[in-house]
mmCIF entry with sequence, helices, sheets and N, C-alpha, C, O atoms, coordinates in Angstrom:
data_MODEL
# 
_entry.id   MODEL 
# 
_entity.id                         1 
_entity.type                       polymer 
_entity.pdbx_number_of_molecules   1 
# 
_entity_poly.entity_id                      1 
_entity_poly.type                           'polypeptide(L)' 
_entity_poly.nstd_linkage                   no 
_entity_poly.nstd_monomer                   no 
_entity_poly.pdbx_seq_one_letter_code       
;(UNK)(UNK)(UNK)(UNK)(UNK)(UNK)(UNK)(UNK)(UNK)(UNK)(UNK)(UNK)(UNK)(UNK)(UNK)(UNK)
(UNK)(UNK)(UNK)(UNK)(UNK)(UNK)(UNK)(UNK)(UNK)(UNK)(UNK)(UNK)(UNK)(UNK)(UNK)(UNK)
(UNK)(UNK)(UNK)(UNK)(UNK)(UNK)(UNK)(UNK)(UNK)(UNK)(UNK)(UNK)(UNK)(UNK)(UNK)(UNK)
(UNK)(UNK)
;
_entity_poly.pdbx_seq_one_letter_code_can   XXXXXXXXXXXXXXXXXXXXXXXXXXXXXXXXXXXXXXXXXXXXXXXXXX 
_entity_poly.pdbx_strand_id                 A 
# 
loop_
_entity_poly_seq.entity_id 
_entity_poly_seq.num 
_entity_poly_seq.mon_id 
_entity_poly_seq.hetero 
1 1  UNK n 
1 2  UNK n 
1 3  UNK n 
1 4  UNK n 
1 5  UNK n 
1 6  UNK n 
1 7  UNK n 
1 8  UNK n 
1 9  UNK n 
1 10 UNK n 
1 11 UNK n 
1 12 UNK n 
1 13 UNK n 
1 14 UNK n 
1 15 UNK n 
1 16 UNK n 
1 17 UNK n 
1 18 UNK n 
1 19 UNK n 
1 20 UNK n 
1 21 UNK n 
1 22 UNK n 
1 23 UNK n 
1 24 UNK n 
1 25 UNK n 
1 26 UNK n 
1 27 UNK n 
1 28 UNK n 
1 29 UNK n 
1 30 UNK n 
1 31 UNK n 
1 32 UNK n 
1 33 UNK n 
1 34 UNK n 
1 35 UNK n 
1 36 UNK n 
1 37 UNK n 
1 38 UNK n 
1 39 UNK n 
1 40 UNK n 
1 41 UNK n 
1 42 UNK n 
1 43 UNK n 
1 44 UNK n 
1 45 UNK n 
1 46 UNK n 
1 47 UNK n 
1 48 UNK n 
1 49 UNK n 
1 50 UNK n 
# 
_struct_asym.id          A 
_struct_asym.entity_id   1 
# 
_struct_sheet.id               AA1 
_struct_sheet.type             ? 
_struct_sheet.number_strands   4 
_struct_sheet.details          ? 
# 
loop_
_struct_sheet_order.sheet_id 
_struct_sheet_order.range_id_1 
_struct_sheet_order.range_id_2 
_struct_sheet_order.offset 
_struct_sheet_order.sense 
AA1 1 2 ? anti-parallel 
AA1 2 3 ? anti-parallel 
AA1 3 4 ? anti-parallel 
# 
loop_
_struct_sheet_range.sheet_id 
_struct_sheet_range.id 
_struct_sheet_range.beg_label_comp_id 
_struct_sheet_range.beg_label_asym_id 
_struct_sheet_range.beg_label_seq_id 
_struct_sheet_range.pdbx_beg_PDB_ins_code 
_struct_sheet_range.end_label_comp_id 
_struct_sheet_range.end_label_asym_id 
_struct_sheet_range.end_label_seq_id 
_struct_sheet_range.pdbx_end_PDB_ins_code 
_struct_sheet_range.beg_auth_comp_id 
_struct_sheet_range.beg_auth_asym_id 
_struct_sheet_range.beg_auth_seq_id 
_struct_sheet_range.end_auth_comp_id 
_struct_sheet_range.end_auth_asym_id 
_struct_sheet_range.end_auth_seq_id 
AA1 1 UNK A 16 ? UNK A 22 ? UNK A 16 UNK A 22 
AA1 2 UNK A 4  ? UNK A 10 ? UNK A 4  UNK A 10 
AA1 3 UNK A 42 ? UNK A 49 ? UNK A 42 UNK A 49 
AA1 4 UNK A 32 ? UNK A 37 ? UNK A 32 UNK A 37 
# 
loop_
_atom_site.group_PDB 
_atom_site.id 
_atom_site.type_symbol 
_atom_site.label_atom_id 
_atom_site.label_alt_id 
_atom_site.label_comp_id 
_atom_site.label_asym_id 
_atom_site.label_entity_id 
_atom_site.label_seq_id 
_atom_site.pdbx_PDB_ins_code 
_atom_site.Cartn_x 
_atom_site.Cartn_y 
_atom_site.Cartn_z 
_atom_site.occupancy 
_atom_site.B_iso_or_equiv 
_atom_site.pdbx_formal_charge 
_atom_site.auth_seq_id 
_atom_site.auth_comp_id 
_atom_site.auth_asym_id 
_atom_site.auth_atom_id 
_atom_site.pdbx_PDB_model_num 
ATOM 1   N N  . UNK A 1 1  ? 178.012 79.746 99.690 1.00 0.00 ? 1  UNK A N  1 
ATOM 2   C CA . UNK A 1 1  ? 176.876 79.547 98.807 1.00 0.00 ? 1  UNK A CA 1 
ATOM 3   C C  . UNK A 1 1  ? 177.279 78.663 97.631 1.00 0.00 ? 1  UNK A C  1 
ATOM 4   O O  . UNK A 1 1  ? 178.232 78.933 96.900 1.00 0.00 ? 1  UNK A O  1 
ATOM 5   N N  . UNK A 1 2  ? 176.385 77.436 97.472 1.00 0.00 ? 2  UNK A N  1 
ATOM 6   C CA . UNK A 1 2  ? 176.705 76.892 95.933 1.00 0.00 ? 2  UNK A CA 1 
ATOM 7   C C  . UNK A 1 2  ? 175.704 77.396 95.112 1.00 0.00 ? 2  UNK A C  1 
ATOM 8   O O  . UNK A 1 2  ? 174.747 78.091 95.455 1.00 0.00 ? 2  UNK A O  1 
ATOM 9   N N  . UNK A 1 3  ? 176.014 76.967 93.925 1.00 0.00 ? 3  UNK A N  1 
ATOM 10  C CA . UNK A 1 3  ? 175.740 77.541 92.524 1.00 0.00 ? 3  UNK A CA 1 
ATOM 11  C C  . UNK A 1 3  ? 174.471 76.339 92.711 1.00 0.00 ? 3  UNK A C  1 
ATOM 12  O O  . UNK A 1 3  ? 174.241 75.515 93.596 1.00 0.00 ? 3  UNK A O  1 
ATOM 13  N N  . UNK A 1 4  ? 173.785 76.689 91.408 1.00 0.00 ? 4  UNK A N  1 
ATOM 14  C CA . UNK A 1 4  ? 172.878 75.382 91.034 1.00 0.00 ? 4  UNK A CA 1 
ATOM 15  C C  . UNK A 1 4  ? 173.105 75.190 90.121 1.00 0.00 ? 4  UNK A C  1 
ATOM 16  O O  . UNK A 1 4  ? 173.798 75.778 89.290 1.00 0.00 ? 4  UNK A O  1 
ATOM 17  N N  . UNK A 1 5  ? 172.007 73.452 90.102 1.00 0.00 ? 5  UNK A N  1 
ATOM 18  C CA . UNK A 1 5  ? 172.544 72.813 88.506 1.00 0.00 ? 5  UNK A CA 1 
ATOM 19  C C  . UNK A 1 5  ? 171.032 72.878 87.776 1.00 0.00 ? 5  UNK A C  1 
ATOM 20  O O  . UNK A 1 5  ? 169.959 72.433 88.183 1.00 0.00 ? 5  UNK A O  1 
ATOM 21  N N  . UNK A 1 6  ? 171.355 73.597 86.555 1.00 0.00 ? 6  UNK A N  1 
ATOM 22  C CA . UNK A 1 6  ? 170.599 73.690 85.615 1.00 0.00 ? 6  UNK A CA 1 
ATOM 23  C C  . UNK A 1 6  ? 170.512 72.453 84.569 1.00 0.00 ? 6  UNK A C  1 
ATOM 24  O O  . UNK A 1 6  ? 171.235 71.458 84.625 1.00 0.00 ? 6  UNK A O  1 
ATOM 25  N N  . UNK A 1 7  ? 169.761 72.628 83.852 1.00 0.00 ? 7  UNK A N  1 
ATOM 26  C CA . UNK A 1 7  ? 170.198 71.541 82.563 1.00 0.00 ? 7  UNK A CA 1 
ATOM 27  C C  . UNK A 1 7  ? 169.353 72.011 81.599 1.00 0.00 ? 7  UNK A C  1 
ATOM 28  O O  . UNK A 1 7  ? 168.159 72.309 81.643 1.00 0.00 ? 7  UNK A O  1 
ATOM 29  N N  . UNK A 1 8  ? 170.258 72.031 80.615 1.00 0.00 ? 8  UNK A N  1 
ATOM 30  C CA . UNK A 1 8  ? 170.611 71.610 79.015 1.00 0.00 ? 8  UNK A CA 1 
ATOM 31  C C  . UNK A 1 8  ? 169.740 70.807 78.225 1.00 0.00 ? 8  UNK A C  1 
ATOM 32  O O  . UNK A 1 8  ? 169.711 69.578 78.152 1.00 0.00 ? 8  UNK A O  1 
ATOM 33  N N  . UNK A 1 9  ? 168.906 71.803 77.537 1.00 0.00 ? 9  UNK A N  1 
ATOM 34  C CA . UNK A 1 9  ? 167.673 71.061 76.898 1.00 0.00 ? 9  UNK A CA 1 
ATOM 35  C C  . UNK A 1 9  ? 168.143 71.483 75.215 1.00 0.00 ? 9  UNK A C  1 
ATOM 36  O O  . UNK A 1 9  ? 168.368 72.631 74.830 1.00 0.00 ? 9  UNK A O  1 
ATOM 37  N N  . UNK A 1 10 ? 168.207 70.366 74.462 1.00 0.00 ? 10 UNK A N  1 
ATOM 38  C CA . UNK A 1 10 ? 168.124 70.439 73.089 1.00 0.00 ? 10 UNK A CA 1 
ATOM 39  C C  . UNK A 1 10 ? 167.439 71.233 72.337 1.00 0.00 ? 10 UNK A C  1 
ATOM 40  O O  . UNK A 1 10 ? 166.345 70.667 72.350 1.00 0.00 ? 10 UNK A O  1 
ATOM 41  N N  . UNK A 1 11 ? 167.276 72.471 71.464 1.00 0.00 ? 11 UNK A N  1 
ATOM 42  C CA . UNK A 1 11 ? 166.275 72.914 71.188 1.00 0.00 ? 11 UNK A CA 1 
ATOM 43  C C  . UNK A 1 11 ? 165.543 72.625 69.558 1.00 0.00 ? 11 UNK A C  1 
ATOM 44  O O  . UNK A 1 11 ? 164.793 73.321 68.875 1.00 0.00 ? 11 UNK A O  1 
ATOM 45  N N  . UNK A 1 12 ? 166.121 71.349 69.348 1.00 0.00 ? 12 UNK A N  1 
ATOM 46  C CA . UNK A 1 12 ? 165.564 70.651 68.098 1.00 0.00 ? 12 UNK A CA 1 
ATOM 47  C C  . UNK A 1 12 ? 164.486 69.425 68.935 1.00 0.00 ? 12 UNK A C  1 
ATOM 48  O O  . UNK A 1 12 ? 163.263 69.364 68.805 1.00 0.00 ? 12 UNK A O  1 
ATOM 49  N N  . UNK A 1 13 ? 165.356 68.519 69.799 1.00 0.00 ? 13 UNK A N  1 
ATOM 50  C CA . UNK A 1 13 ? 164.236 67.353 70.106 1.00 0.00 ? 13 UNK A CA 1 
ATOM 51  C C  . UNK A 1 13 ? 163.526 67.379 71.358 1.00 0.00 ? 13 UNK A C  1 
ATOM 52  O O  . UNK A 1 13 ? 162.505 66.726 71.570 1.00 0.00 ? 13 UNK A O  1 
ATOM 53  N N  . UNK A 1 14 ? 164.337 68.488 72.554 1.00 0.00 ? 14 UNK A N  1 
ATOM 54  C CA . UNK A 1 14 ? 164.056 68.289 73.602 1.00 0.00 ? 14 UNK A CA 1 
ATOM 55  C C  . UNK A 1 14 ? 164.338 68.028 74.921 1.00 0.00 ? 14 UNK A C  1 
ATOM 56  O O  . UNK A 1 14 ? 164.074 68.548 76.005 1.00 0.00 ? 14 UNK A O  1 
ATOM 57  N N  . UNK A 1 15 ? 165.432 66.323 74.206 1.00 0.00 ? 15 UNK A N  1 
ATOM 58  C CA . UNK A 1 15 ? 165.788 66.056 75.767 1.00 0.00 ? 15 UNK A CA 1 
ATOM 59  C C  . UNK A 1 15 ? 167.040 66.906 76.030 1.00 0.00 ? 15 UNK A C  1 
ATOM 60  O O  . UNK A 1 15 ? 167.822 67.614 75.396 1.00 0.00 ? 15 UNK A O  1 
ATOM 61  N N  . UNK A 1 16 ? 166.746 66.297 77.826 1.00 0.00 ? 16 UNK A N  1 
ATOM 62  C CA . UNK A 1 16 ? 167.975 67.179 78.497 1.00 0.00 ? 16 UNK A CA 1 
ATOM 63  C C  . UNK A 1 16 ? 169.238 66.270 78.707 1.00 0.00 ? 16 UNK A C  1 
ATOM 64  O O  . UNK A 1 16 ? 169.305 65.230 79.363 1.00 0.00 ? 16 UNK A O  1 
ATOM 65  N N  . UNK A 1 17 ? 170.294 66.952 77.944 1.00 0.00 ? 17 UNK A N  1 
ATOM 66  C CA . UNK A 1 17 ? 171.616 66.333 77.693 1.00 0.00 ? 17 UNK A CA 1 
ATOM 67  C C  . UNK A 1 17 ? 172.599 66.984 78.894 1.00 0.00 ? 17 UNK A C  1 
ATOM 68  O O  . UNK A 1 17 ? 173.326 66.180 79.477 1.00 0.00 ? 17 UNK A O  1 
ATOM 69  N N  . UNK A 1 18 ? 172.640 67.949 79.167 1.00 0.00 ? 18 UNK A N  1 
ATOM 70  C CA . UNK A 1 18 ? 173.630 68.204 79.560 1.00 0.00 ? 18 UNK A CA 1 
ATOM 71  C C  . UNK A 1 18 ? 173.145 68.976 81.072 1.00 0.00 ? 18 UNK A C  1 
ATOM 72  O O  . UNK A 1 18 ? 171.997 69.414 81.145 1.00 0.00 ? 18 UNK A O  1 
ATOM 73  N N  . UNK A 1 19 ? 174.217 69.124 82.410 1.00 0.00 ? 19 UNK A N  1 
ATOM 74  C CA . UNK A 1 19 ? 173.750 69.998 83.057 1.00 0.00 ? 19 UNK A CA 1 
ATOM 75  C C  . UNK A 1 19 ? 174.874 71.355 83.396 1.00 0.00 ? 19 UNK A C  1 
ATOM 76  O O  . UNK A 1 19 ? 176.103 71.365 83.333 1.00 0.00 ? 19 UNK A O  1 
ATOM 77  N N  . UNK A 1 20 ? 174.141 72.190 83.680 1.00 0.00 ? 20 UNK A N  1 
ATOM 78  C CA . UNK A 1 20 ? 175.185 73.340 83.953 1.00 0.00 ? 20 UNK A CA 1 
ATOM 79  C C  . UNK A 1 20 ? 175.159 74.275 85.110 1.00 0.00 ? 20 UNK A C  1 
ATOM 80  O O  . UNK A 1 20 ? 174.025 74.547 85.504 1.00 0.00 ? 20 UNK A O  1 
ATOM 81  N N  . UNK A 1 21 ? 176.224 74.870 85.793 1.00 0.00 ? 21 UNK A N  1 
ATOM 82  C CA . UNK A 1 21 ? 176.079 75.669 87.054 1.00 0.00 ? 21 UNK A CA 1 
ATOM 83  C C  . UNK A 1 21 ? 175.623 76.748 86.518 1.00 0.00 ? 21 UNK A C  1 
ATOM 84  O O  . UNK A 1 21 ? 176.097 77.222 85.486 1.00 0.00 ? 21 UNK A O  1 
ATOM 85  N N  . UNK A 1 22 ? 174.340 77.414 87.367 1.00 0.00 ? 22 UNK A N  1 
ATOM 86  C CA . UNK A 1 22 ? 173.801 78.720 87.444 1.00 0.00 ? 22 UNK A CA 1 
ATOM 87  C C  . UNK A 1 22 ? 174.682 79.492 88.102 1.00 0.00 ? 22 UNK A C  1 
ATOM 88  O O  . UNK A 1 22 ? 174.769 79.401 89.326 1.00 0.00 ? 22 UNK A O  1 
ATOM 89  N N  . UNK A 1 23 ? 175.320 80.206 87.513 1.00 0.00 ? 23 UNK A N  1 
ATOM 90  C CA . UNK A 1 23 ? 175.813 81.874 88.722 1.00 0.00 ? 23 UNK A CA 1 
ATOM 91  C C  . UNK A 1 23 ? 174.757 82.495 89.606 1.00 0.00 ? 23 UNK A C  1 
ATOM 92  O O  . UNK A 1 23 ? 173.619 82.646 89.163 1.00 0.00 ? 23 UNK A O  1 
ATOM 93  N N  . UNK A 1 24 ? 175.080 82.866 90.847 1.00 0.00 ? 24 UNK A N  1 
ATOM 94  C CA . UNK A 1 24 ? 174.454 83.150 91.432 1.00 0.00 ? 24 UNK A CA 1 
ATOM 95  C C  . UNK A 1 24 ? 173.756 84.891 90.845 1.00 0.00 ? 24 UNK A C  1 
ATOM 96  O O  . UNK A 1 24 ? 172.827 85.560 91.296 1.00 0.00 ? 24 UNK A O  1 
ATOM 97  N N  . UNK A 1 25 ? 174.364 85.051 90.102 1.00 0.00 ? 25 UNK A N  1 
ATOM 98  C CA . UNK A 1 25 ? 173.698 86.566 89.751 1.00 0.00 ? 25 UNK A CA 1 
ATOM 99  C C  . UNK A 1 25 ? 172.341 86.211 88.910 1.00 0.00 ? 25 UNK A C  1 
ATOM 100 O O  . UNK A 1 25 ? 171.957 85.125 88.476 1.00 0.00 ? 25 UNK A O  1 
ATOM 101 N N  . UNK A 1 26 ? 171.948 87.076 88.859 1.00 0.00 ? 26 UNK A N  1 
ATOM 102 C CA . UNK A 1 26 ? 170.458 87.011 88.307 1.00 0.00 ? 26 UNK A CA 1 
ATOM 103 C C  . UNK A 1 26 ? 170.548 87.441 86.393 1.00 0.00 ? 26 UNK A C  1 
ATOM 104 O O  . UNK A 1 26 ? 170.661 88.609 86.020 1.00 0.00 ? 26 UNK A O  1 
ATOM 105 N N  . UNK A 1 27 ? 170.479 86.397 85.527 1.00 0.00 ? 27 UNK A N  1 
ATOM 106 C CA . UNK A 1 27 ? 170.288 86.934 84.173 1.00 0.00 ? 27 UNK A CA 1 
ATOM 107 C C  . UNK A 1 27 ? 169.241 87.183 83.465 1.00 0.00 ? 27 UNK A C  1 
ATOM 108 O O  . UNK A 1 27 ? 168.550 86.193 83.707 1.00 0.00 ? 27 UNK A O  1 
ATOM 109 N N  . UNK A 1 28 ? 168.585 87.901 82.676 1.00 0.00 ? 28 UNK A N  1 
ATOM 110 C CA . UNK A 1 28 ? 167.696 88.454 81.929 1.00 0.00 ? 28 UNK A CA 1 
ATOM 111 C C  . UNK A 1 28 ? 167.606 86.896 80.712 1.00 0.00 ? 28 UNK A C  1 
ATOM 112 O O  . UNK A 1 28 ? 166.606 86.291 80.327 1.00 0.00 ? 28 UNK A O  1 
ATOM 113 N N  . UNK A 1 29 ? 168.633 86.729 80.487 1.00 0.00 ? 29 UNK A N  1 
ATOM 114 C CA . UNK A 1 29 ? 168.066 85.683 78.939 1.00 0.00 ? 29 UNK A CA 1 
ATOM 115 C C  . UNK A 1 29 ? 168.979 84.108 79.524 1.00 0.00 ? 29 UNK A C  1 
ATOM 116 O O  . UNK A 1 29 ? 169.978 84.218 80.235 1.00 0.00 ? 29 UNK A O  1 
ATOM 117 N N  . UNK A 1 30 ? 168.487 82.848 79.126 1.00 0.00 ? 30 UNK A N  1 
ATOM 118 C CA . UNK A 1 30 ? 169.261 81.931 79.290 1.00 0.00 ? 30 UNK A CA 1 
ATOM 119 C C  . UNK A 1 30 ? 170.596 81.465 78.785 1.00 0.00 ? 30 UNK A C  1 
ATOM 120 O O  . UNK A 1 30 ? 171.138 82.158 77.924 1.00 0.00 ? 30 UNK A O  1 
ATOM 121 N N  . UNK A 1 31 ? 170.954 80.815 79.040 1.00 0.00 ? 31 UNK A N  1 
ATOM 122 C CA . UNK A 1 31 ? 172.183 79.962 78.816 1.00 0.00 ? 31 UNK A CA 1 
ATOM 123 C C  . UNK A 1 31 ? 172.256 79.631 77.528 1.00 0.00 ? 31 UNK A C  1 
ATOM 124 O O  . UNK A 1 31 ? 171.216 79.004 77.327 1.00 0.00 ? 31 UNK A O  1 
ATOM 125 N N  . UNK A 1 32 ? 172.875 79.678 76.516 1.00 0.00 ? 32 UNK A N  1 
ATOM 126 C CA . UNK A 1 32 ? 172.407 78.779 75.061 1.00 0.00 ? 32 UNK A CA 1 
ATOM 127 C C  . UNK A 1 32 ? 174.251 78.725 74.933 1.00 0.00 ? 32 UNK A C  1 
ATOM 128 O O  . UNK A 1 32 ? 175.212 79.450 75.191 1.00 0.00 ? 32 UNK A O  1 
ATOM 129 N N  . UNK A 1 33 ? 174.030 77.676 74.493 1.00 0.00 ? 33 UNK A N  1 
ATOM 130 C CA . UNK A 1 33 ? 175.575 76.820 74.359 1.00 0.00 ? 33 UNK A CA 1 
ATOM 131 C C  . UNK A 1 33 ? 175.418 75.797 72.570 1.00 0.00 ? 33 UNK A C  1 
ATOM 132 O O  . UNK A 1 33 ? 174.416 75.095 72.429 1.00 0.00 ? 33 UNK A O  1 
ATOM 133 N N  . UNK A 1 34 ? 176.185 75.842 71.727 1.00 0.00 ? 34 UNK A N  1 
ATOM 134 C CA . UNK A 1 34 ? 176.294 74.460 70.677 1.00 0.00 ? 34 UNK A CA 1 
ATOM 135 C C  . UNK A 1 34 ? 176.903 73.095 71.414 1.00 0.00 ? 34 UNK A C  1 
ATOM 136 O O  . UNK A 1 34 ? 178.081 73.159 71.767 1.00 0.00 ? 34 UNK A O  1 
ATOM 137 N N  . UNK A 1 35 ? 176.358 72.184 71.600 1.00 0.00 ? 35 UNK A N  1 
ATOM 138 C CA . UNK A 1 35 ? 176.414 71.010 72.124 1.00 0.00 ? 35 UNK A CA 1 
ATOM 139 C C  . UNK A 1 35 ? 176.288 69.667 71.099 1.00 0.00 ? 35 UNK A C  1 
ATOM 140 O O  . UNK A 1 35 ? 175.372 69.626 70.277 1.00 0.00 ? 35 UNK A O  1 
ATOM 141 N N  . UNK A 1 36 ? 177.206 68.651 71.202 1.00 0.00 ? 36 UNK A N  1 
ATOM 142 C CA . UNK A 1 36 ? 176.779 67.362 70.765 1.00 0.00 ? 36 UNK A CA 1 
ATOM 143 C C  . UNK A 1 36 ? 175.606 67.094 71.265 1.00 0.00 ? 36 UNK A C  1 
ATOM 144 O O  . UNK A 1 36 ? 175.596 67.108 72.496 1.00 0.00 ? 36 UNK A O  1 
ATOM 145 N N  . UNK A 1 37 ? 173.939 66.693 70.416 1.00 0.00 ? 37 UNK A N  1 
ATOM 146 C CA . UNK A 1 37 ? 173.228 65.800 70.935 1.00 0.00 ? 37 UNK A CA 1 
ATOM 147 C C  . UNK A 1 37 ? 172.968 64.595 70.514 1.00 0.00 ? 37 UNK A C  1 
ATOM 148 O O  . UNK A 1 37 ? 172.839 64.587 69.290 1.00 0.00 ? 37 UNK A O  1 
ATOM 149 N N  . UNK A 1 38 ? 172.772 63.082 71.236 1.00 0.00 ? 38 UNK A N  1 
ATOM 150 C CA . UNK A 1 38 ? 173.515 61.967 71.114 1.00 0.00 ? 38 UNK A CA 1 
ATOM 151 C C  . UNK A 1 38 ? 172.033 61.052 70.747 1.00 0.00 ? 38 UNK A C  1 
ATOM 152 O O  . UNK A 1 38 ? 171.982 59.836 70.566 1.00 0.00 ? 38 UNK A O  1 
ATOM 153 N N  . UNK A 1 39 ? 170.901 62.006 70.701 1.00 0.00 ? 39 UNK A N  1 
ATOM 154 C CA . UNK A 1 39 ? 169.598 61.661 70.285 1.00 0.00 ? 39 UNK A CA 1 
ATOM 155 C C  . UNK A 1 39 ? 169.585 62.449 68.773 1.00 0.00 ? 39 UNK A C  1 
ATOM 156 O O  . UNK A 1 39 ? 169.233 61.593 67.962 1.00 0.00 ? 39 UNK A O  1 
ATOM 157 N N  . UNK A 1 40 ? 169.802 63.590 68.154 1.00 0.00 ? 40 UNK A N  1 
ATOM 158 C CA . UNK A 1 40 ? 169.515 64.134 66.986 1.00 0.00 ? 40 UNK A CA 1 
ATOM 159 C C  . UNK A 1 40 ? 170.829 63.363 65.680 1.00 0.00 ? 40 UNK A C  1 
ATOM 160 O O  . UNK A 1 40 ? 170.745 63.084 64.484 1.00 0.00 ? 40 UNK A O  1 
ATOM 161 N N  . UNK A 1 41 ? 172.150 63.242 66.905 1.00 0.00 ? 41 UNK A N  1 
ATOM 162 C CA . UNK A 1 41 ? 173.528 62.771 66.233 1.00 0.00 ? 41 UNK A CA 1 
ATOM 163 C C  . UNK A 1 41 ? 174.324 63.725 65.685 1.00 0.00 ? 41 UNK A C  1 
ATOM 164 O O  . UNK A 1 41 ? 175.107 63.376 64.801 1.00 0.00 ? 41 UNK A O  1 
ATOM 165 N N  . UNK A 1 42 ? 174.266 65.249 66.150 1.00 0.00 ? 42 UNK A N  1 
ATOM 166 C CA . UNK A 1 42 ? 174.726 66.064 65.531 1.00 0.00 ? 42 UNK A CA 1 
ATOM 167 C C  . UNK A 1 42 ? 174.671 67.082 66.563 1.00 0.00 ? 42 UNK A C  1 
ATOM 168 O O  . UNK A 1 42 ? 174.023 67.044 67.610 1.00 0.00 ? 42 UNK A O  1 
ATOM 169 N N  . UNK A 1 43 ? 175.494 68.067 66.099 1.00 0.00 ? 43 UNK A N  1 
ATOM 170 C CA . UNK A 1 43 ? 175.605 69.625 66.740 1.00 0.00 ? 43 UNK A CA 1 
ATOM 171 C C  . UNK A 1 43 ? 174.954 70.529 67.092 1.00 0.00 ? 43 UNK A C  1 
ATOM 172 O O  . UNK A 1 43 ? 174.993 71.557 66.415 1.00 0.00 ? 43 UNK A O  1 
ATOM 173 N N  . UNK A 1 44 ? 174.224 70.478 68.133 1.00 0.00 ? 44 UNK A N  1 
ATOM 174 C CA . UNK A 1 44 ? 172.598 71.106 67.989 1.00 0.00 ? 44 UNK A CA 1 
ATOM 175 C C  . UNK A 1 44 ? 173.140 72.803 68.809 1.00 0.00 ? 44 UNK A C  1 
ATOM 176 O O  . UNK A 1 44 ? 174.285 73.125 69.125 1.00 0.00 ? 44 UNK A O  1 
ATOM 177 N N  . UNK A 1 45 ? 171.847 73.621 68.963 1.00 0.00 ? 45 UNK A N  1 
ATOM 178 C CA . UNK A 1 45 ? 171.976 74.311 69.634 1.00 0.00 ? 45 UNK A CA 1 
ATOM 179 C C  . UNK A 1 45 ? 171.275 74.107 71.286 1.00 0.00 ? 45 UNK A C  1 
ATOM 180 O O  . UNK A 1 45 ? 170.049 73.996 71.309 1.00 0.00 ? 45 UNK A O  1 
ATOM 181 N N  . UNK A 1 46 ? 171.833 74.068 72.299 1.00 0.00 ? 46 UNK A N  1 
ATOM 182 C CA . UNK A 1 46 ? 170.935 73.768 73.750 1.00 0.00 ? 46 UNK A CA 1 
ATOM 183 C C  . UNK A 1 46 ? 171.010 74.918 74.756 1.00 0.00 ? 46 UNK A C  1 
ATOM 184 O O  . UNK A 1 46 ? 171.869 75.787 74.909 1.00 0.00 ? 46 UNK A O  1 
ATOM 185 N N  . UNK A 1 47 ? 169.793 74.659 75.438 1.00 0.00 ? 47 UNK A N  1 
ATOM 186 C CA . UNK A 1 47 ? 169.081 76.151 76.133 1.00 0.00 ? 47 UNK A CA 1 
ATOM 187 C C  . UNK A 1 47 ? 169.061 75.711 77.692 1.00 0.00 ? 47 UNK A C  1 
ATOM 188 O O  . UNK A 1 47 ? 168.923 74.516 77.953 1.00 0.00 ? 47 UNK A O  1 
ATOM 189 N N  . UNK A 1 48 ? 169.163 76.417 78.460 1.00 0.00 ? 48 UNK A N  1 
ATOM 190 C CA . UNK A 1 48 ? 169.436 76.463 79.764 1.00 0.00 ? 48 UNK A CA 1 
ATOM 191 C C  . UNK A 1 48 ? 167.500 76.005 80.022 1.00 0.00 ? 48 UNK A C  1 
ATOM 192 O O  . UNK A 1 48 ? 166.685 76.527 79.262 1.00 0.00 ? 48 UNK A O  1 
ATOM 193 N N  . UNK A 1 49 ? 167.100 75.195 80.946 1.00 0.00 ? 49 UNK A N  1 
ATOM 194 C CA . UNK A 1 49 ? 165.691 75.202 81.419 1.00 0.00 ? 49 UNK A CA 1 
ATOM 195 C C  . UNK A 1 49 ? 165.563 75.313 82.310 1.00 0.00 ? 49 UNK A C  1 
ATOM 196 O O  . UNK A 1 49 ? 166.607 75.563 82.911 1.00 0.00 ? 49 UNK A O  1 
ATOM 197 N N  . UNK A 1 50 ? 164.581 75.259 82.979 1.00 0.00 ? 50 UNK A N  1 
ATOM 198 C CA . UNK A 1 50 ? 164.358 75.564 84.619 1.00 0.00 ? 50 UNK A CA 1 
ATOM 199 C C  . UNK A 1 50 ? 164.315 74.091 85.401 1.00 0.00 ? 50 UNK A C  1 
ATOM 200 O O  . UNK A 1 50 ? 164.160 74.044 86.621 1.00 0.00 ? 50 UNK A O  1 
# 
């Protein structure tokens, strides 16, 4: 079984910067990671999307 690829949505501007493997287990809340975003120019916080 592979994993899937999610991606990494900015939660100041939006876009999707980054992508990330889903575990196959099932989670209740998303992904949230601090990320460079290369549209805001700074350290944002980014959220797992569907």
């Amino acid at each position: 079984m592979s994993a899937k690829k999610t991606a990494l949505a900015c939660s100041i501007c939006g876009s999707r910067n980054y992508t990330a493997r889903a575990g196959e287990t099932t989670r209740a809340e998303r992904l949230e990671v601090k990320k460079f975003c290369k549209y805001c120019n700074k350290h944002t916080l980014h959220r797992e999307t569907k």
